[in-house]
C-alpha positions in Angstrom: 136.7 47.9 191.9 138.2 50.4 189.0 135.4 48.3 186.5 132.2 48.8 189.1 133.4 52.6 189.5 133.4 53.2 185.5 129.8 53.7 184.8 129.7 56.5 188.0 132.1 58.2 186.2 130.1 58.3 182.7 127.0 59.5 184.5 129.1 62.3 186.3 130.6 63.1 183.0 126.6 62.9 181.2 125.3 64.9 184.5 128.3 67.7 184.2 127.6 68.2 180.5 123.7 68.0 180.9 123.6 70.2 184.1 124.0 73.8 182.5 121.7 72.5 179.5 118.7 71.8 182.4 119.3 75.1 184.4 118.8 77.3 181.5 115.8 75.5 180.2 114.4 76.0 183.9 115.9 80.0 183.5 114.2 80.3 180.2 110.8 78.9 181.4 110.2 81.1 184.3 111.7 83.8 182.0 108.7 83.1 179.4 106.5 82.6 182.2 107.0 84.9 185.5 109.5 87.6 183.3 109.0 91.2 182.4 107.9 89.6 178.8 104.3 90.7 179.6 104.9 94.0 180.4 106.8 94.7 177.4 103.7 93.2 175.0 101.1 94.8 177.5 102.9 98.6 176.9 104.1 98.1 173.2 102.9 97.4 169.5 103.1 94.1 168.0 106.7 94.3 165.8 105.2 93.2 162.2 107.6 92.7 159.0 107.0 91.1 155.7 109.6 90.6 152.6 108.0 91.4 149.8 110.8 88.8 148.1 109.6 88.1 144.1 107.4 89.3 141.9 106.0 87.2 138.9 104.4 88.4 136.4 102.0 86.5 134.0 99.8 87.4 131.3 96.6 89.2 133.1 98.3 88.4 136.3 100.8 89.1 138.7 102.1 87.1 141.7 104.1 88.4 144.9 105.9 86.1 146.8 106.1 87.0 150.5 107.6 85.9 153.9 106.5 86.9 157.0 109.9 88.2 159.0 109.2 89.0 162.1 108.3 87.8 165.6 104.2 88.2 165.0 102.1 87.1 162.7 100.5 89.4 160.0 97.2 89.6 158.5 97.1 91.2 154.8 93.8 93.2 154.4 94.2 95.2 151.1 96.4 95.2 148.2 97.2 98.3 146.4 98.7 98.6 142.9 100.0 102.2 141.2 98.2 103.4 144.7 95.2 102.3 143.2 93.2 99.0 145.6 92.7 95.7 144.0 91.1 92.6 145.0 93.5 89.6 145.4 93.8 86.0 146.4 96.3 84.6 149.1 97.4 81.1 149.6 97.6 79.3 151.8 95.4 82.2 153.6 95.9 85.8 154.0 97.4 85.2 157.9 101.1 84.7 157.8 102.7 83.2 161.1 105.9 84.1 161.9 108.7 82.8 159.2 106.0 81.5 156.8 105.3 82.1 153.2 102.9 82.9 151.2 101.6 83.7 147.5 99.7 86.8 146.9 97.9 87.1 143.5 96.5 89.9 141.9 94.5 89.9 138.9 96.2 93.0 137.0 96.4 94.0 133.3 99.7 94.9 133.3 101.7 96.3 130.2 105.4 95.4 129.6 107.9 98.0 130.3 105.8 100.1 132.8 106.7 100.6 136.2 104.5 99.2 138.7 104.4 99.9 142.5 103.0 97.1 145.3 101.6 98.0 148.7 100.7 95.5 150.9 98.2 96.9 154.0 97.9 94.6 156.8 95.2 94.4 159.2 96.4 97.5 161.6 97.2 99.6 158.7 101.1 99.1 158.7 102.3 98.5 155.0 105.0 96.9 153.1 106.3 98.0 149.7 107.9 96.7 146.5 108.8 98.6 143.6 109.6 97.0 139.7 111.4 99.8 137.4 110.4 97.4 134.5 107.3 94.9 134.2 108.3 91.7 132.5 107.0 88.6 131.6 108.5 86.0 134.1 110.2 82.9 132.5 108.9 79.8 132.3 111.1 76.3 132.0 109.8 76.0 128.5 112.7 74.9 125.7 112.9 78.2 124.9 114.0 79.7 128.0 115.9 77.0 128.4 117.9 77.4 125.7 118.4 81.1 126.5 120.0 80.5 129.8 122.4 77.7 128.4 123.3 79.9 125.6 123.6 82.3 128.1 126.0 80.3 130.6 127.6 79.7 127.2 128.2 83.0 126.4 129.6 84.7 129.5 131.2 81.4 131.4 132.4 78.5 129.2 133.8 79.9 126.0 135.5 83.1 127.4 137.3 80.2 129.8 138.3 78.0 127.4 139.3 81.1 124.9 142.1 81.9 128.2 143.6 78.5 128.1 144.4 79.0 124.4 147.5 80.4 125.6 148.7 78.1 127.1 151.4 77.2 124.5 152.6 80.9 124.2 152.6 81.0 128.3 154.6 77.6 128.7 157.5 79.4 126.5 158.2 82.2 129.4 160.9 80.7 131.9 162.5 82.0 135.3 161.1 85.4 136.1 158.8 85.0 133.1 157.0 82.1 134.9 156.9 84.0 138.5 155.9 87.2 136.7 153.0 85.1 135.4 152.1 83.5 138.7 152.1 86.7 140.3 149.7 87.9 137.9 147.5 85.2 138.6 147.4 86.1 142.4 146.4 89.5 141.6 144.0 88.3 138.9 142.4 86.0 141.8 142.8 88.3 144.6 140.5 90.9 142.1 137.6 88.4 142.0 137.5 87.2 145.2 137.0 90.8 146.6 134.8 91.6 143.9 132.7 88.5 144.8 133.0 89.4 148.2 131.8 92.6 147.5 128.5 91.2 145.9 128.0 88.8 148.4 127.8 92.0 150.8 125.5 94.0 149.4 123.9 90.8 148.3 122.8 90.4 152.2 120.4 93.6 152.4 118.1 92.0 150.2 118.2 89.0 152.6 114.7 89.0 154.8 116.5 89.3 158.6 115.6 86.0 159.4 117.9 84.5 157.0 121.0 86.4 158.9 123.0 87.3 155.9 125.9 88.0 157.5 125.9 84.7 159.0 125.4 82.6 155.5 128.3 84.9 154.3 130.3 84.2 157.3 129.5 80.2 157.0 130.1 80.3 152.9 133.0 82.1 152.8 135.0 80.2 156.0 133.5 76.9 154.8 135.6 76.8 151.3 138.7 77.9 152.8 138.7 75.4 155.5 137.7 72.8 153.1 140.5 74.0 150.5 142.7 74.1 153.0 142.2 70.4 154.3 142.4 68.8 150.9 145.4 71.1 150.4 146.9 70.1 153.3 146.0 66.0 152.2 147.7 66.7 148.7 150.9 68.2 150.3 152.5 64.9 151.3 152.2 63.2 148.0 153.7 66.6 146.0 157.4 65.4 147.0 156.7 62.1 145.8 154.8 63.0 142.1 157.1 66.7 141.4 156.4 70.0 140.5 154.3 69.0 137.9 151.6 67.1 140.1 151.5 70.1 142.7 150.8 72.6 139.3 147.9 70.3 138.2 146.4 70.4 141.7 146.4 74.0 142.0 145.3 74.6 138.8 141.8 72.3 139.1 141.7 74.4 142.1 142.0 77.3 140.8 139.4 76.1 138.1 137.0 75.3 141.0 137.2 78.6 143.2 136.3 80.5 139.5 133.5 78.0 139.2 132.2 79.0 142.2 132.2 82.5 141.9 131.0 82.0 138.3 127.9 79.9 139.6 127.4 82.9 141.8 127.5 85.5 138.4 125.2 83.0 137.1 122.2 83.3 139.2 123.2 87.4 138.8 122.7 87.3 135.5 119.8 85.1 135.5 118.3 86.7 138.2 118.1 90.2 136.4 117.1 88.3 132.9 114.6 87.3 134.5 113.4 90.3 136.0 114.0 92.4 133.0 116.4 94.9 135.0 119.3 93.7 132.4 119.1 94.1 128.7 121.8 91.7 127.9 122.6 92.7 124.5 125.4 92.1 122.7 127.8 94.5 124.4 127.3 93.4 127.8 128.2 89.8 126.2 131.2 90.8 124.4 131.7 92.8 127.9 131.8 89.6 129.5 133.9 87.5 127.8 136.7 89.7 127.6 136.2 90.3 131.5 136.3 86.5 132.2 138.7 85.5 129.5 142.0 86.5 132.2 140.0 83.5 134.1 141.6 81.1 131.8 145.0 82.6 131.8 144.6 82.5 135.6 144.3 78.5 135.2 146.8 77.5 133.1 149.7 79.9 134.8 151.0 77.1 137.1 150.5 74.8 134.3 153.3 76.3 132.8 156.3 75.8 134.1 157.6 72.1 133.6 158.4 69.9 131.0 154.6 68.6 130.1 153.4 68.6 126.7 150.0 69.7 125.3 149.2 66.7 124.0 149.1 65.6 127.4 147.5 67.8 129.3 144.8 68.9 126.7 142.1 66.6 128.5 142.8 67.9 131.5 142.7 71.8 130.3 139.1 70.7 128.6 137.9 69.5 132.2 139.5 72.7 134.1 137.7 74.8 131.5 134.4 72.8 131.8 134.9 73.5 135.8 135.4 76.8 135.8 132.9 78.0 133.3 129.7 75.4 133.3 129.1 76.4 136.9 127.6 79.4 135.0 124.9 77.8 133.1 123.7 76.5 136.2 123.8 79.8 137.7 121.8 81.0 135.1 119.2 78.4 134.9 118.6 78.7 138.9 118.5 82.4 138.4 116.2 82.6 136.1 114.1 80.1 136.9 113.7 79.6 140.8 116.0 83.0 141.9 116.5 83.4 145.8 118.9 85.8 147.3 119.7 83.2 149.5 121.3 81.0 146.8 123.3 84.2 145.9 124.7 85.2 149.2 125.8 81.7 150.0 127.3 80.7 146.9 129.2 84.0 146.7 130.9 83.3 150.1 131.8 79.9 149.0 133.4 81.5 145.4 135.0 84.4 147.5 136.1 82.0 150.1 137.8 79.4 147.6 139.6 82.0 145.7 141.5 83.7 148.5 142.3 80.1 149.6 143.6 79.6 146.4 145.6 82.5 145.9 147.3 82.3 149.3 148.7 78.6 148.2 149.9 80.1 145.3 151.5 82.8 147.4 152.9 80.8 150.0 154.5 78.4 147.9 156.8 81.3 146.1 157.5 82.8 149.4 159.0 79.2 150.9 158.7 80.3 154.4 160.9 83.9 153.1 157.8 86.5 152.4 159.6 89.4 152.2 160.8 87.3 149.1 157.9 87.9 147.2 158.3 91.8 147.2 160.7 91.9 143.8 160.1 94.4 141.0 159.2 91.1 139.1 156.5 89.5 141.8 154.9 93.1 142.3 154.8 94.1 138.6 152.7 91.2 137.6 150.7 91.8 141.1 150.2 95.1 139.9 149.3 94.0 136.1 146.6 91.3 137.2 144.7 93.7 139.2 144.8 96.3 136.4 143.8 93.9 133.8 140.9 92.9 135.6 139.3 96.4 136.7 140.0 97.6 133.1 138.2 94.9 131.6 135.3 95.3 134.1 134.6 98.7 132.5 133.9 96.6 129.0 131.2 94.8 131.4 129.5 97.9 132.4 129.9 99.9 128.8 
């Protein structure tokens, strides 16, 4: 009896999960078909909206990227440029359904350095608008573009990292309240850059087209990495007692290495982004800006590293690799930026760095609290707090000078 009875009970279990799943299709349906939905489109305007998302510019030419962003489609009649009309061409055609794309190209003799502004006019006269301070030639994944972006990544990500973790030897000398004034430091040092990456990820989201829900990619990004951390944190734990101190300090400190990464793939497409554009002139200052900024990036790496009886000549492949994971990311920022730049990539991305940093930096915390976090609060732990947040919004100004 119990085995004939068994596959009743799976189709009750299927019917009770499919049941609410049927009824609302049924509500939706005579919602769409017998709701107020026609009186609503009978008494008001179609809702039209269209992104205006990149411009590219090419010799004799210029190129507008668009999506169309809301619930109706859109039909572009005119083009204007400095308020002046121009003919264009629109692939695939010059009707946009809702959440397609499309390339609008005008034939325009543009000069480099002059400010140009778009209008787009669509077939009941509402418009949508771009403007470009600065008209630039777009990039093209020619060697020598290439080789500007890697130099580039270079530049800002890779050697400032691997400059940090130079200190190493000096930093392995401090002992005692030395070593927990360093690991404080490096919590305030991460806790900087996470909101600072958090910050950009934010304001990152208003140049998201609505139908990307920015908010929610941020939300996604930034929860994703710290549940992630947090499980392969979690799987390391048991084998810490096992291996030592000096296991758990090389964990945390490829970790470290891969929440900078992160956020440093994030700067990346930043900085390749506004190359790109021209909005950036990334002379020499801004460089130098850069890799003083990022340099505490290194020291942040190496500060659990510190404390234990390794050697250099041991752990100097494993510093190469934490450098090469922390600062490489950049490069590739910069190649995507420059090259194929969405603020997609940048929003997501930038949750994921943000996300992986706090992660990081609340391991770090937890494990000098042991379970006691009023512990924490010494003249020693808050000093170098104090110092790592101060270090890095000093050396931002060098960044923006």
């Amino acid at each position: 009896m119990p085995e004939k009875s068994e596959p009743n009970g799976r189709l009750k279990t299927w019917f009770s999960f499919l049941l609410p799943l049927i009824l609302l299709a049924v509500l939706l349906v005579g919602f769409l078909k017998y709701g107020p939905l026609g009186v609503f489109k009978a008494d008001l305007p179609p809702v039209e909206k269209l992104a205006i998302q990149r411009v590219i510019f090419t010799p004799e030419r210029i190129d507008l990227e668009v999506f169309n962003d809301g619930p109706e489609q859109v039909t572009i009649a005119q083009a204007v440029v400095n308020e002046i009309i121009w003919k264009f061409k629109m692939e695939p055609d010059n009707i946009l359904k809702p959440l397609e794309s499309g390339l609008v190209s005008i034939a325009y003799p543009w000069t480099d350095g002059d400010p140009i502004a778009f209008t787009l006019i669509a077939s009941d006269g509402v418009t949508f608008e771009k403007q470009v301070d600065v008209a630039f030639l777009t990039p093209t994944a020619d060697e020598r573009y290439l080789k500007t972006f890697v130099l580039l990544g270079l530049y800002v990500g890779v050697i400032p990292v691997l400059l940090g973790l130079l200190w190493f030897p000096f930093l392995s000398r401090l002992k005692g309240k030395g070593y927990l004034f360093l690991l404080s430091l490096t919590i305030g040092l991460l806790l900087f850059l996470g909101f600072d990456t958090l910050a950009e990820s934010i304001l990152l989201t208003t140049k998201l087209p609505d139908a990307f829900n920015g908010v929610g990619l941020l939300v996604i990004g930034f929860f994703s990495a710290i549940l992630i951390l947090s499980a392969v944190s979690y799987k390391t734990e048991f084998h810490f007692a096992k291996k030592g101190d000096q296991y758990k300090a090389m964990v945390w400190a490829y970790l470290i290495a891969l929440g900078i990464g992160l956020h440093n793939l994030g700067e990346g497409l930043a900085i390749g982004s506004a190359y790109a554009l021209g909005e950036v002139a990334l002379g020499a200052t801004l460089v130098i800006g850069f890799m003083l900024h990022n340099v505490t990036e290194g020291i942040a790496i190496i500060s659990p590293l510190t404390h234990g009886e390794g050697r250099i000549k041991r752990i100097l492949g494993h510093l190469i690799l934490m450098g090469l994971l922390a600062g490489a990311p950049t490069i590739l920022g910069s190649l995507i930026g420059g090259f194929a730049y969405s603020p997609v990539y940048g929003v997501l991305f930038l949750a994921i760095g943000a996300g992986a940093i706090f992660d990081i930096a609340f391991d770090i915390l937890h494990s000098m609290a042991k379970g006691r976090w009023l512990s924490v609060f010494t003249f020693t732990n808050v000093s170098g707090f104090l110092a790592g947040l101060l270090i890095m919004y000093f050396t931002g100004f060098l960044v923006l000078g």
